[in-house]
PLY file of the C-alpha trace (Angstrom):
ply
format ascii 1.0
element vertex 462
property float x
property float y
property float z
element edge 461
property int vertex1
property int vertex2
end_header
-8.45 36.98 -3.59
-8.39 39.95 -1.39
-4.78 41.18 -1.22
-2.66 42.79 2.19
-2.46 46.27 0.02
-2.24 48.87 2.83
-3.39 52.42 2.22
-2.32 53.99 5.50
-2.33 53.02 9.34
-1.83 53.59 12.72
-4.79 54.59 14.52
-4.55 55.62 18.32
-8.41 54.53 18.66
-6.72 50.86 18.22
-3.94 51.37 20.45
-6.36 52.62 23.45
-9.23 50.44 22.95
-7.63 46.96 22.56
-6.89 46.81 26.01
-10.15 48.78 27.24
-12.37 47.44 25.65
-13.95 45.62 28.38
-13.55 48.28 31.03
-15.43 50.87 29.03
-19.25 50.79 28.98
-20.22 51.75 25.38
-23.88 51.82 24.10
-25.30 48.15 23.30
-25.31 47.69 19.84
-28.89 45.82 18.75
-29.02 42.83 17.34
-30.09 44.33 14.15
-26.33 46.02 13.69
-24.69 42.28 14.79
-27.31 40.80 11.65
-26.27 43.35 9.59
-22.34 42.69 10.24
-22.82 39.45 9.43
-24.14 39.88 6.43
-21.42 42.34 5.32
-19.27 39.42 6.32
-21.48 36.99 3.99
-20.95 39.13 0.98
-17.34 39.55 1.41
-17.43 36.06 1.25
-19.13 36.15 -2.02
-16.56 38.57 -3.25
-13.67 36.67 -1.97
-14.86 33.26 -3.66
-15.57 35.38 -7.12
-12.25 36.46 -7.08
-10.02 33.85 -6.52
-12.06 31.32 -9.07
-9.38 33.15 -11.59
-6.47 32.02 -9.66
-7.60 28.94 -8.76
-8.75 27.91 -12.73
-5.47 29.85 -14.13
-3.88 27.22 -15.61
-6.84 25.06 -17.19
-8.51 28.39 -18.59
-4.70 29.64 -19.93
-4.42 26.09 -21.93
-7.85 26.36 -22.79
-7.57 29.67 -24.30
-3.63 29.83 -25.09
-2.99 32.95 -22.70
0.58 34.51 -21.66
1.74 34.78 -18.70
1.43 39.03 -19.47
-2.05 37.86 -20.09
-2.36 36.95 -17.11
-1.01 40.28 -15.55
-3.11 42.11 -17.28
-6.17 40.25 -16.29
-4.86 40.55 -12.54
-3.82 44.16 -13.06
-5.41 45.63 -15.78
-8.73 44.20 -15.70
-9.37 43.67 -11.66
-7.49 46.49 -10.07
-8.00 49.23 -12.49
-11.50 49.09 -13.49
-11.95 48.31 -9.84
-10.46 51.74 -8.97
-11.54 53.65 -11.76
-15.40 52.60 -9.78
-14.29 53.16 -6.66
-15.26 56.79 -6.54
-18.32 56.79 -8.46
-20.09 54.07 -6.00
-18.59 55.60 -2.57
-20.22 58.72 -4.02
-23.78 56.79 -4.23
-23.25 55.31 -1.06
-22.36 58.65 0.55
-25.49 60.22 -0.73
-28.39 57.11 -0.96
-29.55 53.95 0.41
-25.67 52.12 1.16
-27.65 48.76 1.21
-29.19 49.02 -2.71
-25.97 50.38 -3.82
-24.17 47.16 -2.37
-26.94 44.82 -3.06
-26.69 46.26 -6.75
-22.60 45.74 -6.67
-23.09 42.29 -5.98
-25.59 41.07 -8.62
-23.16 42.96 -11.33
-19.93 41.36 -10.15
-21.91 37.81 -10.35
-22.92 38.34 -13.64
-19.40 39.13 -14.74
-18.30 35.89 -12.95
-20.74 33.96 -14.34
-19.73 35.52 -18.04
-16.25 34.26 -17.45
-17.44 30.98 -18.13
-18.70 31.64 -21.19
-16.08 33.74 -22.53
-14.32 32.73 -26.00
-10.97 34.52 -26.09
-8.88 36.31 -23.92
-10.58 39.89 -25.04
-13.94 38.75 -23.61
-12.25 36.81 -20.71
-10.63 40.53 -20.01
-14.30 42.37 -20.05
-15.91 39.83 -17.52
-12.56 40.71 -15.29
-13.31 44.37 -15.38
-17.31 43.49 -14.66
-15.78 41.58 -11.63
-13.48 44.18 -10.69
-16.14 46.84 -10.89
-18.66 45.20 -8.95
-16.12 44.57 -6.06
-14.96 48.09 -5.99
-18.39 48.62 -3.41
-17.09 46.66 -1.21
-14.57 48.33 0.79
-16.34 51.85 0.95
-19.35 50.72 1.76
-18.74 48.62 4.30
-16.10 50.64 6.29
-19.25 53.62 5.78
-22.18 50.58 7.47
-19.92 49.79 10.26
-19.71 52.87 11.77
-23.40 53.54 10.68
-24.39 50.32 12.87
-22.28 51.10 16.07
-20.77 53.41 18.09
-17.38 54.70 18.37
-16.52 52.26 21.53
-17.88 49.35 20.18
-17.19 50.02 16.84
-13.67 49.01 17.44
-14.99 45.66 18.60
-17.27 45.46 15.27
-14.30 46.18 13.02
-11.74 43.79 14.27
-14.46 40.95 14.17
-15.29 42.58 10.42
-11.40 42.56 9.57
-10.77 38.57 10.65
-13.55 37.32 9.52
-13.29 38.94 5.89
-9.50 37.29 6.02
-10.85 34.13 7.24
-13.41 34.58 4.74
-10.88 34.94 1.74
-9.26 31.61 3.31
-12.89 29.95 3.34
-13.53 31.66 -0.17
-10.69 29.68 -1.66
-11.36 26.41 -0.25
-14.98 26.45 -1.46
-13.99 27.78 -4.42
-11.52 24.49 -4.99
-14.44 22.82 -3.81
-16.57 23.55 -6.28
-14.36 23.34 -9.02
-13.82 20.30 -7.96
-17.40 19.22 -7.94
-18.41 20.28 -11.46
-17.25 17.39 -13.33
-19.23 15.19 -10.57
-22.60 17.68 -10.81
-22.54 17.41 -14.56
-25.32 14.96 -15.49
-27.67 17.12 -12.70
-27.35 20.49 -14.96
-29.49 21.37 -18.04
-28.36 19.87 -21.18
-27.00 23.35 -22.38
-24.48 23.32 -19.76
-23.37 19.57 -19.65
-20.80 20.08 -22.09
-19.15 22.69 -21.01
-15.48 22.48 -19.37
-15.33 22.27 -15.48
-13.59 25.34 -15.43
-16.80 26.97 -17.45
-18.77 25.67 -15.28
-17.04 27.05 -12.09
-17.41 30.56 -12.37
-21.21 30.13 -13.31
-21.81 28.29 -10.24
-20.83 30.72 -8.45
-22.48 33.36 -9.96
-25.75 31.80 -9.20
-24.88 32.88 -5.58
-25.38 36.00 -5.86
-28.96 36.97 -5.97
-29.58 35.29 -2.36
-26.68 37.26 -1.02
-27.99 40.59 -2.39
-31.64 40.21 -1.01
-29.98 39.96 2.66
-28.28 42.89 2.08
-31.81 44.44 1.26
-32.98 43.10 4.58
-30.53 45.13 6.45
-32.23 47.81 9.06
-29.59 51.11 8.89
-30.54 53.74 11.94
-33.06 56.75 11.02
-29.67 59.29 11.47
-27.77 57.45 8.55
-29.64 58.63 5.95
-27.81 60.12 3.16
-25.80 63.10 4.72
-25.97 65.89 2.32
-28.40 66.03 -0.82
-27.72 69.73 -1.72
-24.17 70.84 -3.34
-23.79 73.19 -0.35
-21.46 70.41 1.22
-19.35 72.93 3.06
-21.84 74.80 4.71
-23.86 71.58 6.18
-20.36 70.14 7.62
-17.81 72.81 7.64
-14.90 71.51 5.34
-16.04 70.46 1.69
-14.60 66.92 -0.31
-12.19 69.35 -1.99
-10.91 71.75 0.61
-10.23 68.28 2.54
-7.82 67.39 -0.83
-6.35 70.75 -0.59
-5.15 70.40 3.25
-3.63 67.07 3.31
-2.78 66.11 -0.28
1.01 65.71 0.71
0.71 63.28 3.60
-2.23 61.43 1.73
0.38 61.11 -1.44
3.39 59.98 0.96
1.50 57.71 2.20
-0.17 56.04 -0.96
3.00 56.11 -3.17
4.69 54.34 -0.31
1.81 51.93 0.29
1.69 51.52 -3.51
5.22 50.95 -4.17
5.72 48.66 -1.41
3.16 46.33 -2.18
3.62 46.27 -5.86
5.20 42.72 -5.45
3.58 41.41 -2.34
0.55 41.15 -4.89
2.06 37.94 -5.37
0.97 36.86 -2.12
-2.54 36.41 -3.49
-2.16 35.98 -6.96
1.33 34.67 -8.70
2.46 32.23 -6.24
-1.09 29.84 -6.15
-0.44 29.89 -9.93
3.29 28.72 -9.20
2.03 25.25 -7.16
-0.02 24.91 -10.12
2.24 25.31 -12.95
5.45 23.86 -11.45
3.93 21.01 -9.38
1.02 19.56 -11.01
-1.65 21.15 -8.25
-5.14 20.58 -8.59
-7.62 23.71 -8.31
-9.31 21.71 -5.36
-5.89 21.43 -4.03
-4.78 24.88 -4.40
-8.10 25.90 -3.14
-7.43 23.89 0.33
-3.63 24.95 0.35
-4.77 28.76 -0.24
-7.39 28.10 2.43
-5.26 26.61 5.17
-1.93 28.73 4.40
-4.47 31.97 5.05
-6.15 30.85 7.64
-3.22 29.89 9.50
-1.34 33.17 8.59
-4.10 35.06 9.60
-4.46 33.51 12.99
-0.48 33.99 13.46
-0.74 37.01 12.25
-3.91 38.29 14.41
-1.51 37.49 17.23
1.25 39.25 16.58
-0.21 42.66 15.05
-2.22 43.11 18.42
-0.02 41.05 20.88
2.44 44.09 19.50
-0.06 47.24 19.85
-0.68 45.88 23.43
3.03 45.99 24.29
4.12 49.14 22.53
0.78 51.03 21.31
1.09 53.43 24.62
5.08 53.38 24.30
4.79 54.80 20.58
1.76 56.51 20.32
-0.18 56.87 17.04
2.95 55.45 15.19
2.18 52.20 16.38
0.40 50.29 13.53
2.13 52.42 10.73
5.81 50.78 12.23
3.78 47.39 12.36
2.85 47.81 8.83
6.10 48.96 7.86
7.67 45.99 9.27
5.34 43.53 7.75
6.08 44.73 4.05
9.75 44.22 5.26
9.60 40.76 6.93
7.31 39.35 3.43
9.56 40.70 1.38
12.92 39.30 3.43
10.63 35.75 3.48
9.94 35.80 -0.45
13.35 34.72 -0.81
13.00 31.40 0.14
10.37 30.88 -3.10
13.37 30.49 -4.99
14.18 27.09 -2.59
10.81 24.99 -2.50
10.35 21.47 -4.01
7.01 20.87 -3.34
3.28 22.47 -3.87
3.18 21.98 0.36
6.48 23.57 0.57
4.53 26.41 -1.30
1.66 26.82 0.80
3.85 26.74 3.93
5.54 29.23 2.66
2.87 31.26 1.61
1.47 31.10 5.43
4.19 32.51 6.69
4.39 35.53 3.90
1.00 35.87 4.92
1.95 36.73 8.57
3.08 39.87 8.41
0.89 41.30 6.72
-2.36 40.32 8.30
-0.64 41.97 11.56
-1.11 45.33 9.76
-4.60 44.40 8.19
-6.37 43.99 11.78
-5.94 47.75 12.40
-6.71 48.87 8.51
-10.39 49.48 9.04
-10.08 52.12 11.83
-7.49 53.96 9.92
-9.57 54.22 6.53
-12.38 55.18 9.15
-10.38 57.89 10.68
-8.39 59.31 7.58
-11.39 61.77 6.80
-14.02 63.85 8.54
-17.41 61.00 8.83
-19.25 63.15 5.97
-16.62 62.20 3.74
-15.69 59.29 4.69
-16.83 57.27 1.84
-14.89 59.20 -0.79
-12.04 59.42 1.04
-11.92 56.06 0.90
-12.32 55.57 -2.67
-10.04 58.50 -3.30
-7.00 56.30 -1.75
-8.13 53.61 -2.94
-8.11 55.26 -7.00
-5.10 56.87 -6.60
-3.26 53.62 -5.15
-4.54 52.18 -8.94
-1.23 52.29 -11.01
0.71 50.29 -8.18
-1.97 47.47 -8.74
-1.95 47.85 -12.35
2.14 47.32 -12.71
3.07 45.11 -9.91
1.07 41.97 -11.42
2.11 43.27 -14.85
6.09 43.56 -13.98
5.92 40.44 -12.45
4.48 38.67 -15.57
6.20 40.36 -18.45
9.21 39.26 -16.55
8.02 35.54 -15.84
7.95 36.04 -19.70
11.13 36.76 -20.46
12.59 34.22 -18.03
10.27 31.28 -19.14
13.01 29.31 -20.57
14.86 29.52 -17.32
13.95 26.71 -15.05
12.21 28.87 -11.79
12.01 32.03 -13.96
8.09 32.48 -12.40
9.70 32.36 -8.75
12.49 34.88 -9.97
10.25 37.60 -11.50
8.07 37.53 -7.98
11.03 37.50 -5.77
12.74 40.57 -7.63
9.53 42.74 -7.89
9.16 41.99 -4.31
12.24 42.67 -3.24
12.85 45.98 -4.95
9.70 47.24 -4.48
9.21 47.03 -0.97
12.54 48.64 0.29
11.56 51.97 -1.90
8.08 52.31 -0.53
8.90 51.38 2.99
11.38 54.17 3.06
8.72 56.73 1.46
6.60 54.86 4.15
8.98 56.29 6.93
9.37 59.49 5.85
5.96 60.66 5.90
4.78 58.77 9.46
5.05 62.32 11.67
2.66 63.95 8.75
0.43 60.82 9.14
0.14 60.92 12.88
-0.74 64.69 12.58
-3.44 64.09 9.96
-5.19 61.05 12.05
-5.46 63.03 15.46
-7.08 65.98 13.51
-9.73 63.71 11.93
-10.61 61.72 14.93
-14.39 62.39 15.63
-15.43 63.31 19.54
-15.76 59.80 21.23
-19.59 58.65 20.97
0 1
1 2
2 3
3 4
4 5
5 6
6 7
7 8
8 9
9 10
10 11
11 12
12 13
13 14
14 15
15 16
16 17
17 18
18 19
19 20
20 21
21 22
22 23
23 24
24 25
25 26
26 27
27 28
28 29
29 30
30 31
31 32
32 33
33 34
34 35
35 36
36 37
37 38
38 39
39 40
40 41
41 42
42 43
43 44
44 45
45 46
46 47
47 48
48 49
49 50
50 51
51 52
52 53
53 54
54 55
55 56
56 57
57 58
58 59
59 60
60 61
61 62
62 63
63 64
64 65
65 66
66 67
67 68
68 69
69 70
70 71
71 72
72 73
73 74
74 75
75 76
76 77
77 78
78 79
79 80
80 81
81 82
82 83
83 84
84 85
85 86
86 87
87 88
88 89
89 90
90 91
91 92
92 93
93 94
94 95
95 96
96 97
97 98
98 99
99 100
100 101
101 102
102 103
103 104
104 105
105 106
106 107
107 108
108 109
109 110
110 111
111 112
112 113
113 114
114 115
115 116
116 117
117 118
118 119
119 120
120 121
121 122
122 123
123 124
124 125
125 126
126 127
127 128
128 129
129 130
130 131
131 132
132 133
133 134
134 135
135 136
136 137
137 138
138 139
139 140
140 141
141 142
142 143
143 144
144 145
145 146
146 147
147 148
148 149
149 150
150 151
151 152
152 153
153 154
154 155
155 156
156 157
157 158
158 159
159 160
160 161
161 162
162 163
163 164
164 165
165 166
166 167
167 168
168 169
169 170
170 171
171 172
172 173
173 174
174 175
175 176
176 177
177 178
178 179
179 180
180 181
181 182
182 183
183 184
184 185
185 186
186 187
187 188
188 189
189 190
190 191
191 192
192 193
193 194
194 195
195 196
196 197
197 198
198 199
199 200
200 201
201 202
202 203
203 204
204 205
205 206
206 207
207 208
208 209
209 210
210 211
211 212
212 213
213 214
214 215
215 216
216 217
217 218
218 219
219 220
220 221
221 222
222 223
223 224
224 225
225 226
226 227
227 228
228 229
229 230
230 231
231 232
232 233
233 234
234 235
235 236
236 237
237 238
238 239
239 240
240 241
241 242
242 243
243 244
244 245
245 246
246 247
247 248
248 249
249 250
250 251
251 252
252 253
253 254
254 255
255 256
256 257
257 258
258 259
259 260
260 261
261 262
262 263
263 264
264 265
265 266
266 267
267 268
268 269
269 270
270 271
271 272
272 273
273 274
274 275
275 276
276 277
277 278
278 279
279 280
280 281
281 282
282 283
283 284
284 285
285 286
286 287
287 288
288 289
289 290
290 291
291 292
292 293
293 294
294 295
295 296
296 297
297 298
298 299
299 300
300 301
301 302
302 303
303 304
304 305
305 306
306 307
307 308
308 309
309 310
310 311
311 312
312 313
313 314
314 315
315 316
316 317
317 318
318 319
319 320
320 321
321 322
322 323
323 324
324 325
325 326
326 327
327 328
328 329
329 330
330 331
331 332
332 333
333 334
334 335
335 336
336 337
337 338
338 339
339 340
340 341
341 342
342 343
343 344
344 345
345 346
346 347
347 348
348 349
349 350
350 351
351 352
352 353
353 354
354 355
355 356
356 357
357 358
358 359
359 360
360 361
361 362
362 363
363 364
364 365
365 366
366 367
367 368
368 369
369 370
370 371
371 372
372 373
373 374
374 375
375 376
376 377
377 378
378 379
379 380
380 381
381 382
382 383
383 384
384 385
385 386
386 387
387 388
388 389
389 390
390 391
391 392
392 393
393 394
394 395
395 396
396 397
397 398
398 399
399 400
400 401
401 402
402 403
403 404
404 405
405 406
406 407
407 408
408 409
409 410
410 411
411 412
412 413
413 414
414 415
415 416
416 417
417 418
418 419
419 420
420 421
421 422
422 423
423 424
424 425
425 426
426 427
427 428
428 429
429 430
430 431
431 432
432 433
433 434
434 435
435 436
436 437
437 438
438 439
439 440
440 441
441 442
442 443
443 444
444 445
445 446
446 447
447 448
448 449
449 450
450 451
451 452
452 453
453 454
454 455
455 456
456 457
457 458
458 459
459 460
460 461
């Protein structure tokens, strides 16, 4: 599952266009760049689906192959979120340079193959090398697509593009784990239909090779994409600087200090909210007897209703106050959304009930989806459009440790607490809690330096 992990906000492109939208008359987008969103969308899907099969399946594939519960953060951690960072860079780099559509198509096919070899693995070591093949793969997603959008349409409508981009990858993570329960839950019924090789093999087995099979469909759409003659790969030569005027690493050089302000607080700040995603599906699981096909339709519904909520507040807020506060407008949103999930975790320490769970987990979810709608045209923004891809990846690396410990604190703690009654529910609750008062105040501090550094990247308005 996709987590709310914020890397930096607060674009003024967001705060003028939502209300303009309509009264500006931007350049038609073809119907080729609204095919091509949608199948952006389509893949994120895929994505979405391939990653939360491991939380769904967490506690018959833990029995099955007698893992911790700092297993369990490392698989979350260690193998998703570090490998996926440590290939961030390396694919926005191909994407910045070749054909953005083979690069994706070819993250997808490896990502389903490392799905698919979860259900085959033995032992938690091989279990731990499909997770980084899963993790790897997925790293394309985010810079590539926030480098196709703005390929596909212009600066006025690309607003438009990203906010229908931004819900319907959340609703797709919603729709990713309900399918996801859904086929788990349909293995055991599909069984006598699959070659005999296969028939006796566990559901949960069974599960992540199902939905590897997706994959090579998914990938040939990509391949049918059309990109625009003018987004062929930028620069070829190593003379970066001269074709564009500022180079990858005189960019580093000029803003490193508001770009590390902004991902240590980011990073620190949502080292427990990881939970959101992750711990807490495994907690209506564990502690009250939840189905994967019903944690897959509680997951669903709790995101889909949190993003909807949430969709409504973020921009029923930038409306009110985006002119009144300028370019600080979605970084205070933000801000407050770490604080109000964090305040809200709390009450994980009072439910009775797998539902009580879910509803809870809707409303963590609130907050933090009205920061996500305005994410895209921040990571957009950050750095100068021949760069954009690295930049991108470059947050999105250095943010890596902060993934890495936050599922790893949490479970070495659920550890040591597991002969405490609720001891899961503590160790999320106090990694939440601590963590997300020390990055929102780094958060705070470094908003005037972040405001600076988005109005100096903004490109000229197409």
């Amino acid at each position: 599952m996709t987590h709310p992990n914020f890397l930096s906000a607060d674009p003024a492109a967001v705060a003028q266009a939502l209300p303009g939208i309509a009264a500006a008359a931007p350049q038609r987008a073809s119907v080729g760049a609204w095919y091509a969103l949608g199948v952006l969308i389509i893949a994120t899907v895929l994505g979405a689906i391939d990653k939360v099969m491991m939380t769904l399946l967490t506690e018959p594939v833990r029995h099955a192959l007698s893992l911790s519960d700092t297993q369990l953060g490392l698989l979350q951690g260690v193998g998703l979120a570090l490998f996926a960072g440590i290939a961030t860079f390396p694919l926005g780099w191909l994407s910045d340079r070749y054909d953005r559509r083979v690069v994706l198509a070819a993250c997808v096919i490896v990502w389903s193959v490392a799905a698919g070899s979860r259900g085959l693995a033995q032992d938690f070591s091989l279990l731990f090398i499909a997770s980084i093949g899963v993790g790897a793969g997925e790293a394309g997603l985010t810079p590539i697509t926030n480098s196709m959008i703005p390929d596909l349409f212009s600066r006025a409508q690309r607003v438009l593009a990203n906010g229908i981009f931004a819900l319907s990858s959340i609703f797709g993570a919603a729709l990713g784990a309900m399918l996801g329960g859904a086929i788990a839950s349909a293995m055991d019924g599909a069984r006598p239909m699959l070659p005999a090789s296969l028939q006796a093999l566990e559901g949960w087995r069974l599960s992540f090779i199902a939905v590897a099979v997706c994959g090579v469909p998914v990938a040939l759409l990509l391949l049918s994409i059309r990109l625009p003659a003018r987004t062929a790969p930028a620069v070829r030569a190593t003379d970066e600087a001269s074709a564009h005027g500022l180079s990858f690493g005189d960019y580093l050089r000029q803003h490193w200090k508001v770009l590390a302000g902004l991902i240590v607080g980011s990073g620190v700040a949502g080292m427990g909210l990881n939970a959101v995603g992750s711990w807490i599906p495994i907690l209506a699981a564990r502690e009250f007897g939840a189905t994967p096909a019903q944690v897959g339709k509680g997951l669903g519904l709790a995101f889909i209703v949190g993003t909807l909520a949430g969709a409504i507040v973020g921009l029923g807020v930038m409306r009110l106050f985006g002119k009144r506060m300028g370019s600080a407008a979605a970084l205070r949103i933000i801000i407050g959304g770490y604080v109000a999930t964090a305040s809200l975790s709390v009450l994980l320490l009072f439910v009775r009930s797998a539902n009580d769970v879910f509803a809870l987990l809707a409303l963590l979810v609130t907050p933090l989806i009205s920061g996500a709608v305005v994410l895209p045209n921040v990571l957009q923004d950050v750095g100068p459009p021949h760069l954009r891809s690295r930049v991108i990846a470059s947050l999105s690396i250095a943010a890596l440790p902060f993934h890495v410990i936050g599922p790893l604190l949490i479970g070495l703690m659920s550890d040591a607490l597991k002969s405490r009654p609720g001891g899961l529910a503590y160790a999320v609750v106090s990694i939440t809690l601590v963590s997300a008062v020390i990055g929102v105040l780094i958060l705070r501090s470094c908003e005037g330096s972040l405001v600076r550094l988005m109005r100096l990247q903004q490109e000229p308005q197409a």
